[in-house]
C-alpha positions in Angstrom: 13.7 -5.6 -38.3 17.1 -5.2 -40.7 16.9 -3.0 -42.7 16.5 -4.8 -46.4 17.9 -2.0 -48.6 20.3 1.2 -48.5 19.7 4.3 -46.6 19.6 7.1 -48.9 20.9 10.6 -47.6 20.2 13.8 -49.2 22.2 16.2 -47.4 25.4 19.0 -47.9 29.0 18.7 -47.6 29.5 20.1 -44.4 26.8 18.9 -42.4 28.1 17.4 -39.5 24.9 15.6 -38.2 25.0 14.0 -41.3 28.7 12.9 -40.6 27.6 11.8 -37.1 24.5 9.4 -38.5 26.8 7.9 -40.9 29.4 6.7 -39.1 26.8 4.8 -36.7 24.6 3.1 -40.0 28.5 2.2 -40.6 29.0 0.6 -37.3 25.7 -1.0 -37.6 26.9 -3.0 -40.9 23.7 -0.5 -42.8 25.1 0.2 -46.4 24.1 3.8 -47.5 23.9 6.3 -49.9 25.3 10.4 -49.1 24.2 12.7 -51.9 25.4 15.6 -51.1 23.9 18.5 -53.1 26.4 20.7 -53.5 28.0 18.3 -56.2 25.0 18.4 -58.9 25.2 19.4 -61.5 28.4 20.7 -62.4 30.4 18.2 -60.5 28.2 15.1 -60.4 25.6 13.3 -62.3 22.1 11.5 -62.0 20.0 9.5 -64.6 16.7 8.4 -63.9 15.3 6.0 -66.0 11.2 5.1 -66.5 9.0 3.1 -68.2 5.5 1.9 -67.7 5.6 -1.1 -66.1 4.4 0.8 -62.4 7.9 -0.5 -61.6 9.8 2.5 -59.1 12.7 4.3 -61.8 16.4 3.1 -62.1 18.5 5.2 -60.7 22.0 6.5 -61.0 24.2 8.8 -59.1 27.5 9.8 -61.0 27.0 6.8 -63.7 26.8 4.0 -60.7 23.2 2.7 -60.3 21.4 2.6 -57.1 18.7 -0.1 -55.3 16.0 1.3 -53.8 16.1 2.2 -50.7 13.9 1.0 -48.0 14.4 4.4 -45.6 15.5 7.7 -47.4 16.9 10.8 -45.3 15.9 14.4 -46.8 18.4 16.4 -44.5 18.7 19.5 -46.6 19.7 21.1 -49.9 22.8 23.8 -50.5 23.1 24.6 -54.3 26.6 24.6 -55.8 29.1 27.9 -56.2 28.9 29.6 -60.0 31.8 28.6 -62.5 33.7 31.8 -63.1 33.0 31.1 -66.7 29.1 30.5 -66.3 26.8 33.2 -67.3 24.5 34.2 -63.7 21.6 33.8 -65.8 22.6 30.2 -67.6 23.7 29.3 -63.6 20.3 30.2 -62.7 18.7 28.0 -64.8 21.1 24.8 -64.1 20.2 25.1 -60.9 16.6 25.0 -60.8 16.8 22.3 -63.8 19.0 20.0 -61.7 16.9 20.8 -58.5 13.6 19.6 -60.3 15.3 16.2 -61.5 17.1 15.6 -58.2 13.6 16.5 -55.8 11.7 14.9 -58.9 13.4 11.8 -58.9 13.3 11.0 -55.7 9.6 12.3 -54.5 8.0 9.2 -55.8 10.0 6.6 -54.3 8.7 4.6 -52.1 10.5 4.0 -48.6 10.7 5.0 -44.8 11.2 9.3 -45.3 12.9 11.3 -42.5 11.1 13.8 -43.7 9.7 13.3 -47.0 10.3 17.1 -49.2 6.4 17.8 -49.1 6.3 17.2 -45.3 9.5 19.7 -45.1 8.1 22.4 -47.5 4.8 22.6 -45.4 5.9 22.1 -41.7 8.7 25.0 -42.4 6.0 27.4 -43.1 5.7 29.5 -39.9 2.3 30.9 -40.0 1.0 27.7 -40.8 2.8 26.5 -37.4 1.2 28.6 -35.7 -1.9 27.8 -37.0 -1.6 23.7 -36.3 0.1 24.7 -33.2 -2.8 26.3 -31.8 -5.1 24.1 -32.9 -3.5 21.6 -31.6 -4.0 22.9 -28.3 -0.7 24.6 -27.8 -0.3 27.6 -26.5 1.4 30.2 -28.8 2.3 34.0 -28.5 -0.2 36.5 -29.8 1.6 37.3 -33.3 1.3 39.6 -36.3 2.4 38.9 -39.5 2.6 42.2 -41.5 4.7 45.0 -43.2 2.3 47.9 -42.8 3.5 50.2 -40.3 0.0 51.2 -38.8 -1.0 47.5 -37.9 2.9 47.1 -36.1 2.0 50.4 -34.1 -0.9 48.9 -33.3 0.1 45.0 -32.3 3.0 47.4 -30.3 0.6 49.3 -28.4 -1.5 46.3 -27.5 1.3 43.4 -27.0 3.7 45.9 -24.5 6.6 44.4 -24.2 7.5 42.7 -28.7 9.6 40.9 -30.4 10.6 40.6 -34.8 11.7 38.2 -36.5 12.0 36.6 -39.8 9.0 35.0 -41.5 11.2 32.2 -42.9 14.6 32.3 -43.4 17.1 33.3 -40.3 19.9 34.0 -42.9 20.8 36.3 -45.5 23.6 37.4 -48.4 24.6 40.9 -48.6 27.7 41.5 -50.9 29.1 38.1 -50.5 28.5 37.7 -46.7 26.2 35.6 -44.8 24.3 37.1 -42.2 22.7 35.8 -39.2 18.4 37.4 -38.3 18.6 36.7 -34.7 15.0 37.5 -32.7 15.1 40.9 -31.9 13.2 43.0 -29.1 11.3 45.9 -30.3 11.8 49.1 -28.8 9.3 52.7 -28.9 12.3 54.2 -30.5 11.8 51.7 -33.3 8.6 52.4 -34.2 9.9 56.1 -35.4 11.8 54.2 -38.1 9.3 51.8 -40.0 9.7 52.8 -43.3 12.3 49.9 -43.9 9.2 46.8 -42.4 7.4 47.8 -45.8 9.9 45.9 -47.6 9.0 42.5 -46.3 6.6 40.9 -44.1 7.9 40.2 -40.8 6.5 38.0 -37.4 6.2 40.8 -34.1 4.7 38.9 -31.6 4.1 39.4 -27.6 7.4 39.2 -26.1 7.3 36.2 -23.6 8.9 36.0 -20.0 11.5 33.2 -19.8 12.7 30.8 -17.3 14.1 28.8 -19.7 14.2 28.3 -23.5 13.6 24.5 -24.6 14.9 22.6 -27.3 12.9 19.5 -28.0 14.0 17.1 -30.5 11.9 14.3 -31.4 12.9 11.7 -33.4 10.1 8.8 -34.4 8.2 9.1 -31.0 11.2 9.3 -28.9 11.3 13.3 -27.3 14.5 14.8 -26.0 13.8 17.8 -24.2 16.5 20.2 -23.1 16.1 23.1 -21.1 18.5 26.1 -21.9 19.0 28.6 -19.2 19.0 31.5 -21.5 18.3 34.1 -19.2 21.5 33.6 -17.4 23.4 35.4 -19.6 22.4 39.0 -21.5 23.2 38.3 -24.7 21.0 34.9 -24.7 17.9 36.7 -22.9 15.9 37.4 -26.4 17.5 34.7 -28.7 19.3 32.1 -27.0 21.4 31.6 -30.4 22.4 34.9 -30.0 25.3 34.3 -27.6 28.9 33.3 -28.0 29.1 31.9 -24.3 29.9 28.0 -25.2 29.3 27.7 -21.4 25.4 28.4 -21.4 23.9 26.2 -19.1 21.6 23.6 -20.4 19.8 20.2 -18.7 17.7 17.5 -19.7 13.6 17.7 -18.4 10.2 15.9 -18.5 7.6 17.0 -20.5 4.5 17.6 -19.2 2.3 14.1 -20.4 -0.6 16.1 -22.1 2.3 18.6 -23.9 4.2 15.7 -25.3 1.2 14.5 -26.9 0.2 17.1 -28.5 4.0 17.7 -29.7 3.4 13.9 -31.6 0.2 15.2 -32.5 1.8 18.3 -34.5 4.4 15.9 -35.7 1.9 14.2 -37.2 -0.2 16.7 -38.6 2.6 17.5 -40.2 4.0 14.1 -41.7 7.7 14.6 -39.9 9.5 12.1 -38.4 12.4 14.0 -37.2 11.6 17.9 -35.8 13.2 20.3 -33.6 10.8 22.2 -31.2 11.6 25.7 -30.3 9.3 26.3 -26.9 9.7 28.9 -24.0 8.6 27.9 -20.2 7.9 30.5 -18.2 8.2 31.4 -14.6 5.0 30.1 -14.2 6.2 26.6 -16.1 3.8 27.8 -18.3 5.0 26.1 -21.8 4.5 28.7 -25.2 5.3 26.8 -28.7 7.4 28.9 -31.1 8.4 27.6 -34.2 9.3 23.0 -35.3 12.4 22.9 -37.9 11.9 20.0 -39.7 15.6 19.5 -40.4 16.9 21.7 -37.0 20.2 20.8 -35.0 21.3 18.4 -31.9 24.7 17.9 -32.4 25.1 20.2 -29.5 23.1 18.5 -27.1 24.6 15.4 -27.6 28.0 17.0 -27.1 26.5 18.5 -23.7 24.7 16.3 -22.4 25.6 12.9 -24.1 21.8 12.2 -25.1 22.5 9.9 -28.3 19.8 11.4 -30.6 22.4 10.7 -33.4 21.9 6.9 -32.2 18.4 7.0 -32.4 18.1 8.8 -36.0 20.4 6.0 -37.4 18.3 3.3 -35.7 15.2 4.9 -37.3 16.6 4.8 -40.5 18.0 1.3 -40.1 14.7 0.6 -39.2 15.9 -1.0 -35.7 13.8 0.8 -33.8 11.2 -1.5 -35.2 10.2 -4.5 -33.7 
């Protein structure tokens, strides 16, 4: 089936994926729309126009109006840099006004969503992924989420072997400078200097042996899984995203019948189309689910290992991957 109206792509300057998708809807003759986020409000502009017919709002992007799309691409947001001559506070406020019009505006549309902003907000909550996860059948780690020192001593003492990491966000901003929060192992001299986990909750769970790390993209109910030989190299042994080796080996596998399944069942639990599945498999090819991003990286694999997911996410949104 053609696609009968534009694509619509909320995404960021610099994503490349989004570059990527783009230029294949192009070579597929699919017009589209690229918002990219970073423009509103101070260099861009959107009107949204309703009335009470039940008819879906006119809308317009930078004063030129827009059909409605028939599939609509939520990649990601990135606000805007502050003016030199804008207040922090007045900033502030621009931005969360222009955040509710733009994620307002387009919430109640009606089209084909890769993956529609509620879907995102709930599938990137980790504790609740481990919750579906393992209700789902999957197996997951044994995990604390805490920042009281006792009850880390104690999920220590009784996982062995542990492993932190952030509760949602793997970045952050310290004078200026982004930082990555890589997956850390957790070490009996660490447990001396706790003080610091009162200040936020974090996620210590059993750390798991490796044979390899798997990345498993699924887009629609198409699965790409990719094993990454992590433990080949030191720095890639606790968080595979940890190491600067571009060489890290990585190869295309099966999934287990019954473990894709219930991969599509989590997708669906959670409303996603499009997810990236962090798993480990173990020496024992043992499979342990860790975390879905809802709006995660492939350009990578396809680089790697030439596995045309960016092919597939354009025919999804072109909706020619329907019959």
């Amino acid at each position: 089936m053609k696609n009968d109206g534009p694509v619509l792509i909320v995404s960021t300057i610099a994503d490349a994926a989004t570059d990527e998708v783009v230029r294949r809807l192009a070579d597929r003759g699919v017009a589209c729309l690229r918002v990219n986020t970073e423009n509103y409000p101070f260099a861009g502009s959107l009107s949204t126009t309703f009335d009470s017919t039940g008819e879906q709002p006119s809308i317009a992007f930078d004063g030129k109006p827009v059909s409605m799309p028939a599939s609509i691409w939520y990649r990601r947001m990135r606000a805007p840099s502050r003016p030199e001559d804008l207040d922090v506070g007045i900033y502030d406020f621009c931005l969360q006004e222009n955040r509710a019009a733009l994620l307002g505006t387009i919430l109640g549309l009606h089209a084909r969503w890769m993956n529609h902003p509620q879907a995102v907000w709930q599938a990137e909550n980790k504790p609740y992924q481990l919750s579906v996860a393992s209700s789902l059948g999957l197996h997951i780690p044994r995990t604390l989420i805490s920042n009281n020192p006792q009850d880390i001593r104690a999920a220590f003492a009784n996982f062995g072997d542990m492993i932190v990491k952030p509760v949602r966000s793997g970045y952050f901003v310290r004078e200026g400078q982004e930082y990555s929060v890589f997956t850390s192992r957790v070490v009996s001299a660490h447990l001396d200097e706790l003080d610091s986990a009162k200040l936020s909750p974090s996620i210590y769970q059993e750390l798991i042996p490796k044979r390899f790390d798997l990345r498993i993209t699924i887009v629609g109910r198409k699965v790409f899984a990719v094993a990454i030989d992590s433990q080949s190299d030191p720095a890639a042994a606790v968080d595979w995203r940890h190491t600067e080796n571009p060489l890290l080996p990585h190869h295309s596998v099966s999934l287990p019948t019954n473990l894709e399944q219930r991969l599509l069942a989590l997708m669906d639990a959670f409303g996603l189309s499009f997810g990236a599945v962090d798993m480990i498999e173990t020496p024992e090819h043992d499979f342990v689910f860790l975390e879905v991003n809802p709006s995660g990286q492939w350009l990578w694999l396809d680089d790697i290992l030439a596995l045309g997911i960016s092919d597939v996410v354009a025919d999804w949104l072109a909706r020619q991957d329907l019959p």
